[in-house]
N, C-alpha and C positions, 0 to 999 in steps of 0.2 A: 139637891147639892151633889156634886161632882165627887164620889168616895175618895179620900185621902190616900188609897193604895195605887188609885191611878196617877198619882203625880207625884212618882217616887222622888226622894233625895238628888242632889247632883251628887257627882262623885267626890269622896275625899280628895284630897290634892296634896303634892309634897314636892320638893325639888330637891337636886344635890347635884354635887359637880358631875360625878359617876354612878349610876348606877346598874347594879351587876345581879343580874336572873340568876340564879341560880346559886346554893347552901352548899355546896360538895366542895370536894378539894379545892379546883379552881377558884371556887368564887369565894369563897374564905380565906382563902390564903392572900387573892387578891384583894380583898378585903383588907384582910391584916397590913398588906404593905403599904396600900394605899393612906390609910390611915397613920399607919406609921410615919408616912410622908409627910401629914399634915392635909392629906385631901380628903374635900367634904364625899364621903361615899355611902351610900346603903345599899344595901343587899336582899333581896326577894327570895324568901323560900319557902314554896309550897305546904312541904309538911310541917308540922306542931313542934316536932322537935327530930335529934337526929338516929335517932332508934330505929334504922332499918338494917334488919339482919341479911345476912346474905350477898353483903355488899367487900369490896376490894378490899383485902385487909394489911398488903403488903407495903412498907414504910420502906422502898430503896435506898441505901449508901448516899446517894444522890440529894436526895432529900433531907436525910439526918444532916447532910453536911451543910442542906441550908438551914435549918434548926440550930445547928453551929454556930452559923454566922449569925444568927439571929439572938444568941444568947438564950436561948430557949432547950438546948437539948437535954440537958441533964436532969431540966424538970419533966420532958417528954417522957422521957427512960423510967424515970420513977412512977409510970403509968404502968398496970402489968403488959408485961408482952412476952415473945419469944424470940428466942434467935434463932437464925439459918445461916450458917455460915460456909457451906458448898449445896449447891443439886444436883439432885442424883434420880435415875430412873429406873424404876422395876418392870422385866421382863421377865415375868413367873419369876420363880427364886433367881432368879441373876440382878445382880445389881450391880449398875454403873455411875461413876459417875462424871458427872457432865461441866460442873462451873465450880470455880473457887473465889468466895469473896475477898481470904483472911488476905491477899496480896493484893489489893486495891492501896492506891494513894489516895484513899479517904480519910478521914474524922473514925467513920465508923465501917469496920469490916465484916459487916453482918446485913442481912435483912430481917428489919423488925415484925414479927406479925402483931397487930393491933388491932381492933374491933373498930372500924370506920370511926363510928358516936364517938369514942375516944378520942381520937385525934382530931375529928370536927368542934367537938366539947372544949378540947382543951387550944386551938388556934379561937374560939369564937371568943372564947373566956378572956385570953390576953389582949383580942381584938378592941373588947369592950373598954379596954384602958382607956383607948385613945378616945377623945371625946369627939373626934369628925367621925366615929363610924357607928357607924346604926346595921341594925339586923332586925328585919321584920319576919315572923316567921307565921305560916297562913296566909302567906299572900301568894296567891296562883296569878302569875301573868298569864294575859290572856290575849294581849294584841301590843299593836306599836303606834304611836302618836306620829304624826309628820304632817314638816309644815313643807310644803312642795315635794320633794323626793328627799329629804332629809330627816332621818330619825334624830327627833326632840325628848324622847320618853316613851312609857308605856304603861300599858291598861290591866289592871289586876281586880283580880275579885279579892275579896278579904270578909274574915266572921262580923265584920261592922258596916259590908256593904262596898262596893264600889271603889276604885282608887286609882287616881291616875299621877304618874311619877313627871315630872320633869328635868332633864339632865341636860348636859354637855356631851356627855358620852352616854352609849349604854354597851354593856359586856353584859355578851350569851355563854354563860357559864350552863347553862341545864343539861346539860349531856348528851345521848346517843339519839334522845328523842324529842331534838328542841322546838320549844315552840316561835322562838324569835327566827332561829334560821328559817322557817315554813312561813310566818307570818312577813320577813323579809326579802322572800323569793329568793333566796340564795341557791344556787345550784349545786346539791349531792351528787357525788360520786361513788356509786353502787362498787365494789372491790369484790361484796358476793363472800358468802362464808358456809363452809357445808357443813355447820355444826351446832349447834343451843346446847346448854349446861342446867342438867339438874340439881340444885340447891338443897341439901340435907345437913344433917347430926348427925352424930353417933359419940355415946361417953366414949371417953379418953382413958384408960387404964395406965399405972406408972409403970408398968413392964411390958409396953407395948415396945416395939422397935426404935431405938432412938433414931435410928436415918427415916423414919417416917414422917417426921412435918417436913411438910414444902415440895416433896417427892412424888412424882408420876411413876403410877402403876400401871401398868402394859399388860391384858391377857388378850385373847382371843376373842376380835370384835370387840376388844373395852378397852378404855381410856381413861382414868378415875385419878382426879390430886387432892392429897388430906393436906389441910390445913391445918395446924395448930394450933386452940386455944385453949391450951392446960390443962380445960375441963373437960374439953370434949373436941372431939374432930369435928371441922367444918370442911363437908366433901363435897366434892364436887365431878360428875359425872357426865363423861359428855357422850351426845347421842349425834346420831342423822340428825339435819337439820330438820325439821316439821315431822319428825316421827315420835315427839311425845304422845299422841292422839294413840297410838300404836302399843306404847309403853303401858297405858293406861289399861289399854285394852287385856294386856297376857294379865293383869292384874298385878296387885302391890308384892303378894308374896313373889310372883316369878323375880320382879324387880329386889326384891329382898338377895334370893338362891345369886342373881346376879353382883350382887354388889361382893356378896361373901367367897364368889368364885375369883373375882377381882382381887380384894385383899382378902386373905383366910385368916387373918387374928383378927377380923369383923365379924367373922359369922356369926360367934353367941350373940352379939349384939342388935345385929340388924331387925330383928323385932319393936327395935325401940322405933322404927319408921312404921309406925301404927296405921298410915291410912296414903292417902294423895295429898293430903292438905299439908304434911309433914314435906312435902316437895314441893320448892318451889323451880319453877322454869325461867332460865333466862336466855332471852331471845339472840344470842348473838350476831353485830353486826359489824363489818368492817368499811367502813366509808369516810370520805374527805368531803371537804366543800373546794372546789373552785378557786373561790375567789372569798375569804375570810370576813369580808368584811362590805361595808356600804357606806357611803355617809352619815357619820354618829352612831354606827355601830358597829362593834366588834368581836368574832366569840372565838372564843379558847374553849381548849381540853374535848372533850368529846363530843361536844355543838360543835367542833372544827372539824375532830378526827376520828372519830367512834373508832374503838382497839380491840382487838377480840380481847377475854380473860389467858391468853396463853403466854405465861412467862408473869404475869399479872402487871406491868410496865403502866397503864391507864392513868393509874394517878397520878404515877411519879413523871409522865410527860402534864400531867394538867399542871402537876404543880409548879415545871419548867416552865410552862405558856405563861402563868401568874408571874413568875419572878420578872420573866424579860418585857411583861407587860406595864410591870410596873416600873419596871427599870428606864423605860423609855417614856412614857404618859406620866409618872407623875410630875414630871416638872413641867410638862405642859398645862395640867392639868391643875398647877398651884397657882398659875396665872390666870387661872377661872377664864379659860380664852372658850367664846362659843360656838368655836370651829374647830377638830381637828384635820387637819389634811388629810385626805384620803393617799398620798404619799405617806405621810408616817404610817397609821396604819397598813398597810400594803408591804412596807419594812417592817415589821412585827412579822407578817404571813411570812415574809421572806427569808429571817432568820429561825423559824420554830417548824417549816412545815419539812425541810430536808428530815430532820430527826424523824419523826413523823410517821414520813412515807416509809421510810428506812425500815424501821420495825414495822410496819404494815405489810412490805411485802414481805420481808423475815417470816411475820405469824404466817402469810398466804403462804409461802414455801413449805412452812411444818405443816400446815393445814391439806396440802398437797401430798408432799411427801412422807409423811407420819401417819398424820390421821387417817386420810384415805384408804392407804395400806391396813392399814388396824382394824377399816372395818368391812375391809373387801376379804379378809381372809379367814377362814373357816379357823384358822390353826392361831397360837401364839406366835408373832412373825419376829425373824433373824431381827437384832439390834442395828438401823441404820448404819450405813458406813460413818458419819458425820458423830454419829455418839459412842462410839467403840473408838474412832481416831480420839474421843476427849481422854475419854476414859485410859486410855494406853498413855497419851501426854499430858502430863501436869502444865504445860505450858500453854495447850489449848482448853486445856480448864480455867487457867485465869485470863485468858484474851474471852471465851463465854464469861467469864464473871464479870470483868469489865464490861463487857457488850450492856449487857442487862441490868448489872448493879449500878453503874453510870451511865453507858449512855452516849450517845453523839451529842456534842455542843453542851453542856451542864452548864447552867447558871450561874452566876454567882449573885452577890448581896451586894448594891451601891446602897453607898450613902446618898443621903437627898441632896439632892440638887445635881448627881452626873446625870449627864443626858449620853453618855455614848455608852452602848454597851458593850459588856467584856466577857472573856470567859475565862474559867479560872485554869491551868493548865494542869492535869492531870497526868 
């Protein structure tokens, strides 16, 4: 007789109007709205739950103000967070500063820092309301269903075996490194980035420097932004691109003497980086796709436009791509139609990818002109012309504030049933 393990199971099977790869800002958020709309959607997410450290923590003006509109922010805020309400840059002891939020015509004139799980925890939690939306989490996509050259769904592993999704749509929300846009043959667009970011801690003391969260410290050949969360700094240190192997190499303590030459109210501290395992590496990429989309599929947020971390903008354009995503699909998408025009879609790319490129060549410019500098030079180098002109003008501190705390094109929040989209005028 024939062993029973040679004739595994078929696959579990599920369907829904939408379905959207990927648990991070974008696909949550698109999630939420969707839902909100009354559209049947589920959502695919690899890991167990949202606990990865190390990830984007910055909650833009832009974004509070769709919280706003959502009726949602004032239970956001009562999550702990911090505020940053100008940026500023250290050049050895000089300090400049560069952006001012408090004159924004926002809701909110600050940027929040948050621990990602937070604000995924608490959009999934309100998501769950709505009774069309589902969240599976453990389920790894791993390919794409089609019936002729049409994406109909997709193929996932999961802890029960096997599973294959059926939709109307599908959104590639998975990020920098999607599996749907590789499994779609979608064409990336290499931008090229000559930088990766080391991922640490270090405790947070209450008489450290108050201009210290959210701030770029500048010494010679170093780059380093502390993040603030109460308890501790969340640092972040960028190198040559593909020279962590390098870093490894002089060993942890040089990397220690280094961090503490960088900010010097770290130095007692930098012991608390006990080994390499206390670092994590992030690979930095800067690229587009082409052409966003294909028949029955669509990706936003970083599956579109991978952003380097500089200015940290990444989420707060995924969470733009969700809004006008929803803003435009869900009423197509209430009429359970099992075609969307590759026209609509293609008008989605159209409106979301100007913003986009915009700050992508922005980062490649500082990336250029900043960082290059920074690491070509033996000495701690002169403050660009471009950050000494903010710092002299209060008035080029709020056109920077604006730039980054909002944005080209900001979303706003329709109600169901508009199908044109708007934007709110700032």
């Amino acid at each position: 007789m024939t062993p029973e393990s040679d004739h595994p199971s078929p696959p579990q099977s599920a369907s829904s109007s939408c379905c959207i790869v990927g648990g991070g800002p974008a696909g949550i958020m698109l999630g939420f709205l969707l839902a909100r709309a009354g559209v049947d959607v589920l959502v695919l997410e690899k890991h167990k739950d949202f606990f990865r450290d190390f990830l984007g923590d910055t909650i833009h003006p832009s974004t509070l103000q769709i919280m706003h509109e959502l009726g949602l922010l004032d239970q956001l805020l009562q999550l702990p967070h911090q505020k940053m309400t100008e940026g500023t840059a250290h050049f050895g002891p000089r300090v400049l500063r560069m952006g001012d939020f408090t004159r924004l015509r926002s809701r909110c004139k600050f940027i929040a820092f948050m621990p990602q799980w937070d604000f995924l925890s608490f959009l999934a939690g309100h998501a769950r309301k709505f009774p069309s939306f589902r969240l599976r989490m453990e389920t790894q996509v791993t390919g794409l269903l089609f019936e002729r050259d049409r994406v109909v769904g997709v193929k996932a592993s999961t802890p029960q075996g096997p599973l294959e999704v059926r939709a109307n749509l599908v959104v590639g929300a998975d990020g920098r490194g999607s599996t749907l846009r590789d499994r779609a043959g979608l064409e990336v667009i290499d931008s090229g980035s000559p930088i990766d970011v080391l991922w640490f801690r270090v405790t947070r003391h209450a008489d450290d420097p108050p201009t210290a969260g959210g701030s770029y410290y500048i010494g010679a050949r170093q780059f380093l932004v502390l993040i603030n969360r109460d308890a501790y700094w969340q640092c972040a240190y960028v190198i040559r691109k593909g020279s962590f192997p390098q870093q490894q190499q002089q060993g942890v303590e040089a990397f220690r003497r280094d961090v503490a030459r960088c900010v010097p109210f770290l130095a007692g501290r930098t012991d608390q980086i006990k080994d390499w395992d206390d670092v994590k590496l992030l690979s930095v990429k800067v690229d587009h796709l082409r052409t966003w989309h294909r028949d029955g599929l669509l990706c936003i947020g970083d599956a579109a436009h991978a952003m380097s971390p500089i200015a940290g903008v990444g989420i707060n354009l995924a969470i733009q791509d969700a809004v006008a995503t929803a803003n435009l699909l869900a009423p197509q998408l209430l009429k359970n139609s099992p075609r969307l025009r590759s026209e609509t879609l293609a008008s989605l790319q159209k409106r979301r990818q100007p913003p986009a490129r915009m700050i992508q060549r922005m980062q490649i410019l500082l990336h250029k002109h900043l960082l290059e500098k920074i690491f070509n030079s033996p000495d701690l180098i002169r403050p660009p012309m471009f950050i000494r002109l903010a710092d002299w003008f209060p008035k080029l501190q709020h056109l920077t504030g604006r730039a980054v705390g909002i944005g080209l094109k900001p979303e706003r929040i329709l109600e169901t049933g508009d199908s044109k989209l708007e934007t709110r005028k700032n």
